[in-house]
C-alpha positions as CSV (number, residue, x, y, z in Angstrom):
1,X,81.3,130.1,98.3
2,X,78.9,127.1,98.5
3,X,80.2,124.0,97.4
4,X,78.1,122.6,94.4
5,X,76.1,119.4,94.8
6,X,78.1,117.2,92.7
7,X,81.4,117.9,94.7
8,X,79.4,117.4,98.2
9,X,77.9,113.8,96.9
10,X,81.4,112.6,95.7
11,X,83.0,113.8,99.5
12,X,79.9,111.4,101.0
13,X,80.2,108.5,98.5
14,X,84.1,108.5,98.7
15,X,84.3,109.2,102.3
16,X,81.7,106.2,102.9
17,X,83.2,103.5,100.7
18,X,86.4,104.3,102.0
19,X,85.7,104.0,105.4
20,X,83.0,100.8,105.0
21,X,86.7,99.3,103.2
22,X,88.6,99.9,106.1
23,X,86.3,98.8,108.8
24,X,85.6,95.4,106.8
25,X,89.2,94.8,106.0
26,X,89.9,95.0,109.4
27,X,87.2,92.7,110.4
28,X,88.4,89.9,107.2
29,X,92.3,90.0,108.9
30,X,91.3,89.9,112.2
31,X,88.9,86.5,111.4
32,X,91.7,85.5,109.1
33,X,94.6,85.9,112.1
34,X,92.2,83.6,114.1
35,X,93.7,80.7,112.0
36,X,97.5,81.5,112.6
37,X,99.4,78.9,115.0
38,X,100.2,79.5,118.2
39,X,103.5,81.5,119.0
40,X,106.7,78.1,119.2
41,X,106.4,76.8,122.5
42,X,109.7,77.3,124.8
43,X,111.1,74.2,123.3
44,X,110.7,75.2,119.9
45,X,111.6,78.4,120.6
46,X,115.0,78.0,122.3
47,X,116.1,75.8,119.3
48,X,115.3,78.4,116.6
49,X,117.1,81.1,118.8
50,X,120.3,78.3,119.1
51,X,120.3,78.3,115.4
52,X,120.4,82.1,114.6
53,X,122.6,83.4,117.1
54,X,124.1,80.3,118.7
55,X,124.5,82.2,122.0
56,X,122.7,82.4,125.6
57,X,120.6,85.3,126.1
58,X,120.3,87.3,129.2
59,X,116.4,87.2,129.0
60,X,113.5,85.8,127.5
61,X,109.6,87.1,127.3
62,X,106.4,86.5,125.7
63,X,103.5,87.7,124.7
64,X,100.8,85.3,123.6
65,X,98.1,87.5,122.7
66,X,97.7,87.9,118.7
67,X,97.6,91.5,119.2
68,X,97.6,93.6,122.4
69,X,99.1,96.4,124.3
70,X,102.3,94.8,125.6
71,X,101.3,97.2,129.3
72,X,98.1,97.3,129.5
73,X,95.8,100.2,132.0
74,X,92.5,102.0,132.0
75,X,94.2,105.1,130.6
76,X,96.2,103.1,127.8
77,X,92.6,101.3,127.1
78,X,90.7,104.7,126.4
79,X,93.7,107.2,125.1
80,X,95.5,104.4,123.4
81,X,99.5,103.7,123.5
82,X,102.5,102.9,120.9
83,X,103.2,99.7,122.0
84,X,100.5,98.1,120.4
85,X,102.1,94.7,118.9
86,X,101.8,91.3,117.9
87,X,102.2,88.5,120.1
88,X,106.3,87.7,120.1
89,X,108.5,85.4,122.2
90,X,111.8,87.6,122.8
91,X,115.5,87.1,123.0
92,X,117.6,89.5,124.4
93,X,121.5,89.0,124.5
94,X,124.3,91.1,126.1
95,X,126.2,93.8,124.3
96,X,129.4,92.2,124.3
97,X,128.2,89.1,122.6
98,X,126.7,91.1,119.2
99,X,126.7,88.9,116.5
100,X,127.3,90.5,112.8
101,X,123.7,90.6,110.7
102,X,125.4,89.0,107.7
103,X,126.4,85.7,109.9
104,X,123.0,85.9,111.5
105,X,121.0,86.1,107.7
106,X,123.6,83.6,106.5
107,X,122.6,81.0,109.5
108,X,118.9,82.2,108.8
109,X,119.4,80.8,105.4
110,X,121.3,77.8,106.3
111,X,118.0,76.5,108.7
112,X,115.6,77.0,105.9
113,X,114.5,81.0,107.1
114,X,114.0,82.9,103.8
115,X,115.6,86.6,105.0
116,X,113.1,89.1,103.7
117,X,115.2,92.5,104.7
118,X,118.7,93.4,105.7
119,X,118.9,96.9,106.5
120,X,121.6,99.0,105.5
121,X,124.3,101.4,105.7
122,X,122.9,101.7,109.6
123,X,122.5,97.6,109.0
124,X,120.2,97.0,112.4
125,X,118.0,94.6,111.3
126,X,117.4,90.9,109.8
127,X,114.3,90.3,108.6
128,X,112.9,86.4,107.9
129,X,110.1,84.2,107.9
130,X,110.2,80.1,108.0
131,X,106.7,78.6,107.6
132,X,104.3,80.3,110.5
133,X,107.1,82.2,111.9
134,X,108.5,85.4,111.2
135,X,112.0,86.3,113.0
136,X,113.8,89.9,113.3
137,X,117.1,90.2,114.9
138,X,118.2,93.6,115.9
139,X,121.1,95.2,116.9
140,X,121.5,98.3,119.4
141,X,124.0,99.9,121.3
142,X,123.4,98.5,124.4
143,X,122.4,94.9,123.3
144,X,120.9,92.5,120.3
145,X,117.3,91.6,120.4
146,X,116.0,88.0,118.6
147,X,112.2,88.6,118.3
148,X,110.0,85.6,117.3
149,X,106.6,86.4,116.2
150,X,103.7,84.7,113.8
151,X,103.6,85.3,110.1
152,X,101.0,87.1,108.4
153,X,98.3,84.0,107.5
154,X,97.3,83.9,103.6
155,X,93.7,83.9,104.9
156,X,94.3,87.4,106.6
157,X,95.8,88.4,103.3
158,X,93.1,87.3,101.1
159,X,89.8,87.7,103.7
160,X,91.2,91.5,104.4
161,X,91.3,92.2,100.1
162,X,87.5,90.7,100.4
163,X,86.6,93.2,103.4
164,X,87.9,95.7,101.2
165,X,86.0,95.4,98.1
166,X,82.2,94.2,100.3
167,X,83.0,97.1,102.5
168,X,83.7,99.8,99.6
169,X,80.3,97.9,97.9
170,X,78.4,98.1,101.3
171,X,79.5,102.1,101.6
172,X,78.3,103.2,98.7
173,X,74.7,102.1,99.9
174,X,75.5,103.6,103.2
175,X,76.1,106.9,101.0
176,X,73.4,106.4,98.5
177,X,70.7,106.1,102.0
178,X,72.1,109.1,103.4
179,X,71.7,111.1,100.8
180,X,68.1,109.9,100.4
181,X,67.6,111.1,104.0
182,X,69.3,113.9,104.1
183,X,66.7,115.5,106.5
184,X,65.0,118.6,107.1
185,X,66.8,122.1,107.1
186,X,67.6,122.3,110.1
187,X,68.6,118.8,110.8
188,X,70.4,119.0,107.7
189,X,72.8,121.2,109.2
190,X,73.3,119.5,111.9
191,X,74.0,116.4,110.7
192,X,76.1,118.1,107.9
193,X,78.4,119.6,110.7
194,X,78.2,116.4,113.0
195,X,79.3,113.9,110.2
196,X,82.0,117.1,108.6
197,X,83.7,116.9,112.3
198,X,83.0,112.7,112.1
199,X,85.0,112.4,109.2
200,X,87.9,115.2,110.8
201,X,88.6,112.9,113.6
202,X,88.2,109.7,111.6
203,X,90.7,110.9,108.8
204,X,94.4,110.3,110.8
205,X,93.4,107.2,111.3
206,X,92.0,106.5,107.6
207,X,95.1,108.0,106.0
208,X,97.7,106.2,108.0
209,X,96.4,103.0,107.9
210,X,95.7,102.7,104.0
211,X,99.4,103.9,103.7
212,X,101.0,101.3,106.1
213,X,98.9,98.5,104.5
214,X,99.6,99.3,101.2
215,X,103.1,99.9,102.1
216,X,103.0,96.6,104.1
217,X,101.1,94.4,100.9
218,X,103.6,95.3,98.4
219,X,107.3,95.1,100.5
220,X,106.6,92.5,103.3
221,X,103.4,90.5,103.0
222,X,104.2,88.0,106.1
223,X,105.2,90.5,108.6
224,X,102.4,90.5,110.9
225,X,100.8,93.7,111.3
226,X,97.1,94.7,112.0
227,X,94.7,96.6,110.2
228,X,93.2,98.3,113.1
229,X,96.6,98.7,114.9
230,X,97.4,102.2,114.1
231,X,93.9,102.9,115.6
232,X,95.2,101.6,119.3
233,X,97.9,104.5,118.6
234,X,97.9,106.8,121.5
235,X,96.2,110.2,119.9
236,X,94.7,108.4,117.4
237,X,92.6,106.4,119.6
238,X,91.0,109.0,121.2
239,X,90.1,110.8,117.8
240,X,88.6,107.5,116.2
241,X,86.6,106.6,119.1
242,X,84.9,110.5,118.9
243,X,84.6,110.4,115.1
244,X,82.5,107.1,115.7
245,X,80.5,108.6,118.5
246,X,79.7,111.4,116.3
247,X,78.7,109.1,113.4
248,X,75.8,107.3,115.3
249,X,74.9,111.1,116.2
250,X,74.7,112.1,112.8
251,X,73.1,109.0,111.6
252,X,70.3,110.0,114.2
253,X,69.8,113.2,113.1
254,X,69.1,112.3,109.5
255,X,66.9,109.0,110.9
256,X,63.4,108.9,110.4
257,X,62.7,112.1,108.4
258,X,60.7,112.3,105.1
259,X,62.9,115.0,103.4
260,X,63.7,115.3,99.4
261,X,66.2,112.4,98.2
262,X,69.2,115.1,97.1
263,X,70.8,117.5,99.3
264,X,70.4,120.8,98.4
Protein backbone atom coordinates (compact mmCIF):
# COMPACT_ATOMS: atom_id res chain seq x y z
CA UNK A 1 0.00 0.00 0.00
CA UNK A 2 1.50 3.44 -0.93
CA UNK A 3 2.09 5.62 1.78
CA UNK A 4 0.03 8.94 1.43
CA UNK A 5 1.88 12.20 0.82
CA UNK A 6 1.17 13.81 4.09
CA UNK A 7 2.69 10.80 6.04
CA UNK A 8 5.89 10.77 3.71
CA UNK A 9 6.42 14.81 4.20
CA UNK A 10 6.07 14.49 8.00
CA UNK A 11 8.90 11.29 7.95
CA UNK A 12 11.22 14.00 5.84
CA UNK A 13 10.47 17.14 7.93
CA UNK A 14 10.79 15.09 11.34
CA UNK A 15 13.65 13.02 10.26
CA UNK A 16 15.52 16.35 9.02
CA UNK A 17 14.93 18.65 12.05
CA UNK A 18 15.85 15.90 14.24
CA UNK A 19 18.97 15.09 12.84
CA UNK A 20 20.05 19.06 11.84
CA UNK A 21 19.30 19.16 16.19
CA UNK A 22 21.63 16.49 16.86
CA UNK A 23 24.40 17.40 14.58
CA UNK A 24 24.29 21.19 15.94
CA UNK A 25 23.93 20.20 19.53
CA UNK A 26 26.89 18.34 19.17
CA UNK A 27 28.78 21.02 17.50
CA UNK A 28 27.41 23.89 20.51
CA UNK A 29 28.96 21.28 23.43
CA UNK A 30 31.87 20.44 21.70
CA UNK A 31 32.70 24.56 21.24
CA UNK A 32 31.32 24.95 24.75
CA UNK A 33 33.81 21.96 26.33
CA UNK A 34 36.58 24.16 24.66
CA UNK A 35 36.17 26.47 27.67
CA UNK A 36 36.47 23.78 30.51
CA UNK A 37 39.93 23.83 32.62
CA UNK A 38 42.43 21.73 32.22
CA UNK A 39 42.29 18.25 34.06
CA UNK A 40 44.26 19.18 38.25
CA UNK A 41 47.70 18.96 37.64
CA UNK A 42 49.59 16.08 39.67
CA UNK A 43 49.81 18.37 42.53
CA UNK A 44 46.35 19.12 42.70
CA UNK A 45 45.45 15.97 42.03
CA UNK A 46 47.25 13.91 44.65
CA UNK A 47 45.72 16.36 47.31
CA UNK A 48 42.12 15.79 46.24
CA UNK A 49 42.73 11.91 46.07
CA UNK A 50 44.49 12.36 49.96
CA UNK A 51 41.32 13.90 50.94
CA UNK A 52 38.73 11.22 49.64
CA UNK A 53 40.43 8.11 50.43
CA UNK A 54 43.36 9.13 52.58
CA UNK A 55 45.35 6.17 51.22
CA UNK A 56 48.32 5.36 48.62
CA UNK A 57 47.26 3.98 45.51
CA UNK A 58 49.04 1.33 43.60
CA UNK A 59 48.70 3.42 40.30
CA UNK A 60 48.00 6.59 38.74
CA UNK A 61 47.04 7.52 34.80
CA UNK A 62 45.88 10.20 32.79
CA UNK A 63 44.34 11.09 30.01
CA UNK A 64 44.37 14.72 28.93
CA UNK A 65 42.42 14.75 25.87
CA UNK A 66 38.76 16.27 26.40
CA UNK A 67 37.41 13.28 24.71
CA UNK A 68 39.18 10.38 23.01
CA UNK A 69 39.64 6.72 22.69
CA UNK A 70 41.58 5.87 25.80
CA UNK A 71 43.69 2.98 22.87
CA UNK A 72 43.68 4.38 20.00
CA UNK A 73 44.35 2.29 16.18
CA UNK A 74 43.42 2.50 12.50
CA UNK A 75 40.71 -0.17 13.12
CA UNK A 76 39.34 1.58 16.44
CA UNK A 77 39.40 4.95 14.24
CA UNK A 78 37.13 3.59 11.36
CA UNK A 79 34.88 0.78 13.24
CA UNK A 80 34.83 2.69 16.43
CA UNK A 81 35.45 1.23 20.18
CA UNK A 82 33.59 1.48 23.81
CA UNK A 83 36.13 3.09 25.39
CA UNK A 84 35.46 6.32 24.17
CA UNK A 85 35.81 8.77 27.43
CA UNK A 86 36.56 11.90 28.82
CA UNK A 87 39.83 13.01 29.71
CA UNK A 88 40.34 11.61 33.63
CA UNK A 89 43.35 11.42 35.97
CA UNK A 90 42.94 7.89 37.80
CA UNK A 91 43.46 6.39 41.14
CA UNK A 92 43.69 2.88 41.62
CA UNK A 93 44.08 1.36 45.15
CA UNK A 94 44.61 -2.28 46.31
CA UNK A 95 41.80 -4.57 47.30
CA UNK A 96 42.68 -4.94 50.76
CA UNK A 97 42.64 -1.21 51.49
CA UNK A 98 38.70 -0.67 50.23
CA UNK A 99 37.34 2.14 51.83
CA UNK A 100 33.32 2.13 52.65
CA UNK A 101 31.32 4.65 50.11
CA UNK A 102 29.58 6.24 53.00
CA UNK A 103 33.09 7.36 54.65
CA UNK A 104 34.26 8.27 51.16
CA UNK A 105 30.81 10.63 50.31
CA UNK A 106 31.03 11.79 53.97
CA UNK A 107 34.90 13.06 53.43
CA UNK A 108 33.54 14.25 49.90
CA UNK A 109 31.28 16.41 51.76
CA UNK A 110 33.54 17.43 54.46
CA UNK A 111 36.21 19.08 51.47
CA UNK A 112 33.37 21.05 49.87
CA UNK A 113 32.53 18.03 46.96
CA UNK A 114 28.68 18.12 46.59
CA UNK A 115 28.00 14.04 46.20
CA UNK A 116 25.56 13.78 43.31
CA UNK A 117 24.89 9.74 43.42
CA UNK A 118 25.44 6.92 45.82
CA UNK A 119 24.48 3.81 44.31
CA UNK A 120 22.68 1.31 46.13
CA UNK A 121 21.81 -1.97 47.38
CA UNK A 122 24.98 -3.01 45.03
CA UNK A 123 26.45 0.48 46.57
CA UNK A 124 29.62 0.71 43.89
CA UNK A 125 29.79 4.13 43.27
CA UNK A 126 30.18 7.87 44.71
CA UNK A 127 29.38 10.35 42.55
CA UNK A 128 30.57 14.28 43.11
CA UNK A 129 31.52 17.40 41.64
CA UNK A 130 33.61 20.49 43.34
CA UNK A 131 33.85 23.48 41.02
CA UNK A 132 35.47 22.22 37.50
CA UNK A 133 35.85 18.76 38.77
CA UNK A 134 33.75 15.86 38.86
CA UNK A 135 35.02 12.78 41.06
CA UNK A 136 33.63 9.01 41.06
CA UNK A 137 34.99 6.48 43.35
CA UNK A 138 34.26 2.97 42.65
CA UNK A 139 34.42 -0.15 44.25
CA UNK A 140 35.11 -3.77 42.69
CA UNK A 141 36.13 -7.04 43.67
CA UNK A 142 39.54 -6.82 42.89
CA UNK A 143 40.24 -3.10 43.80
CA UNK A 144 38.70 0.64 44.28
CA UNK A 145 39.14 3.06 41.50
CA UNK A 146 39.20 7.21 42.31
CA UNK A 147 38.54 8.79 38.87
CA UNK A 148 39.03 12.60 38.46
CA UNK A 149 37.63 14.05 35.48
CA UNK A 150 36.20 17.74 34.25
CA UNK A 151 32.64 18.82 34.93
CA UNK A 152 30.25 19.44 32.36
CA UNK A 153 30.82 23.43 31.55
CA UNK A 154 27.47 25.60 31.72
CA UNK A 155 28.40 26.87 28.30
CA UNK A 156 28.23 23.19 26.87
CA UNK A 157 24.94 23.04 28.66
CA UNK A 158 23.42 26.08 27.33
CA UNK A 159 25.45 26.30 23.61
CA UNK A 160 24.28 22.41 23.08
CA UNK A 161 20.18 23.60 23.94
CA UNK A 162 21.04 26.51 21.25
CA UNK A 163 22.39 23.76 18.54
CA UNK A 164 19.26 22.10 19.29
CA UNK A 165 16.64 24.52 18.52
CA UNK A 166 19.02 26.43 15.17
CA UNK A 167 19.63 22.93 14.08
CA UNK A 168 15.80 21.70 14.35
CA UNK A 169 15.06 25.49 12.57
CA UNK A 170 17.93 24.84 9.99
CA UNK A 171 16.26 21.09 9.22
CA UNK A 172 13.15 22.08 8.45
CA UNK A 173 14.60 24.23 5.46
CA UNK A 174 16.81 21.28 4.64
CA UNK A 175 13.28 19.36 4.43
CA UNK A 176 11.28 22.07 2.88
CA UNK A 177 14.37 22.23 -0.20
CA UNK A 178 14.20 18.68 -0.61
CA UNK A 179 10.96 18.37 -1.06
CA UNK A 180 11.03 21.22 -3.62
CA UNK A 181 13.67 19.06 -5.51
CA UNK A 182 12.48 16.03 -5.21
CA UNK A 183 13.68 15.07 -8.80
CA UNK A 184 12.67 13.28 -11.70
CA UNK A 185 11.05 9.75 -11.65
CA UNK A 186 13.58 7.91 -11.85
CA UNK A 187 15.93 9.84 -9.62
CA UNK A 188 13.15 10.11 -7.33
CA UNK A 189 13.48 6.63 -6.56
CA UNK A 190 16.74 6.61 -6.17
CA UNK A 191 17.11 9.15 -3.95
CA UNK A 192 14.01 7.92 -2.05
CA UNK A 193 15.74 4.53 -1.43
CA UNK A 194 19.32 6.16 -0.88
CA UNK A 195 18.08 8.60 1.87
CA UNK A 196 15.30 5.51 3.35
CA UNK A 197 18.69 3.36 3.89
CA UNK A 198 20.49 7.03 5.06
CA UNK A 199 18.15 7.46 7.73
CA UNK A 200 18.29 3.22 8.66
CA UNK A 201 21.91 3.44 9.49
CA UNK A 202 21.70 6.94 10.93
CA UNK A 203 18.73 5.98 13.37
CA UNK A 204 20.93 3.72 16.32
CA UNK A 205 22.78 6.49 16.61
CA UNK A 206 19.87 9.20 16.72
CA UNK A 207 17.84 7.15 19.20
CA UNK A 208 20.57 6.38 21.66
CA UNK A 209 21.96 9.64 21.86
CA UNK A 210 18.65 11.76 22.37
CA UNK A 211 17.92 9.11 25.20
CA UNK A 212 21.32 9.42 27.04
CA UNK A 213 21.28 13.20 26.82
CA UNK A 214 17.95 13.61 27.99
CA UNK A 215 18.61 11.07 30.52
CA UNK A 216 21.98 12.86 31.29
CA UNK A 217 20.18 16.75 31.42
CA UNK A 218 17.59 15.81 33.84
CA UNK A 219 19.65 13.34 36.54
CA UNK A 220 23.33 14.53 36.29
CA UNK A 221 23.91 17.76 34.47
CA UNK A 222 27.88 18.11 35.40
CA UNK A 223 28.91 14.64 34.49
CA UNK A 224 30.84 15.06 31.53
CA UNK A 225 29.56 13.29 28.68
CA UNK A 226 29.52 14.02 24.82
CA UNK A 227 27.03 14.46 22.46
CA UNK A 228 28.71 12.70 19.71
CA UNK A 229 30.13 10.01 22.00
CA UNK A 230 27.79 7.27 21.43
CA UNK A 231 28.67 7.76 17.68
CA UNK A 232 32.53 6.65 18.36
CA UNK A 233 30.66 3.37 19.76
CA UNK A 234 32.10 0.43 17.98
CA UNK A 235 28.97 -0.73 15.59
CA UNK A 236 27.63 2.45 15.66
CA UNK A 237 30.43 4.15 14.06
CA UNK A 238 30.57 2.26 11.14
CA UNK A 239 26.68 2.67 10.52
CA UNK A 240 26.77 6.61 11.01
CA UNK A 241 29.67 7.08 8.89
CA UNK A 242 27.53 5.00 5.81
CA UNK A 243 24.26 6.73 6.64
CA UNK A 244 26.29 10.12 6.08
CA UNK A 245 27.96 8.73 2.93
CA UNK A 246 24.67 7.92 1.66
CA UNK A 247 23.17 11.34 2.53
CA UNK A 248 25.66 13.41 0.22
CA UNK A 249 24.52 10.56 -2.42
CA UNK A 250 21.06 11.25 -2.07
CA UNK A 251 21.51 14.93 -1.90
CA UNK A 252 23.18 14.45 -5.45
CA UNK A 253 20.67 12.62 -6.87
CA UNK A 254 17.94 15.17 -6.21
CA UNK A 255 20.64 18.26 -7.10
CA UNK A 256 20.12 20.23 -10.00
CA UNK A 257 16.89 18.94 -11.38
CA UNK A 258 13.72 21.09 -12.37
CA UNK A 259 11.05 18.61 -11.09
CA UNK A 260 7.45 19.65 -9.49
CA UNK A 261 7.89 21.08 -5.82
CA UNK A 262 5.74 17.97 -4.02
CA UNK A 263 6.52 14.43 -4.14
CA UNK A 264 4.12 12.44 -5.65
Amino acid sequence: MKMPKGARRAIVFGFSCWFAAIIFAAFGQWLGWHVAPDLPNRVAADEMAAQIVRSNPSSVSRMDDLFQYETMSPMVSLLGADGYMPGFVRFTFPVDDRQSLEVVADRMRATGWEVTKLKRPSGTEVRGVRGSTYAVFRVSQNDSTLILKRATPIAAMVLSVTGALLGGTAGWFIARLVVRRWGQARRRLAATVTGGLAALFLLPGMLLTTIAWVATALTRPREPYALWGIFMFVGVKPLTLLGLVLIVVAAVLISGTKSPSSMK
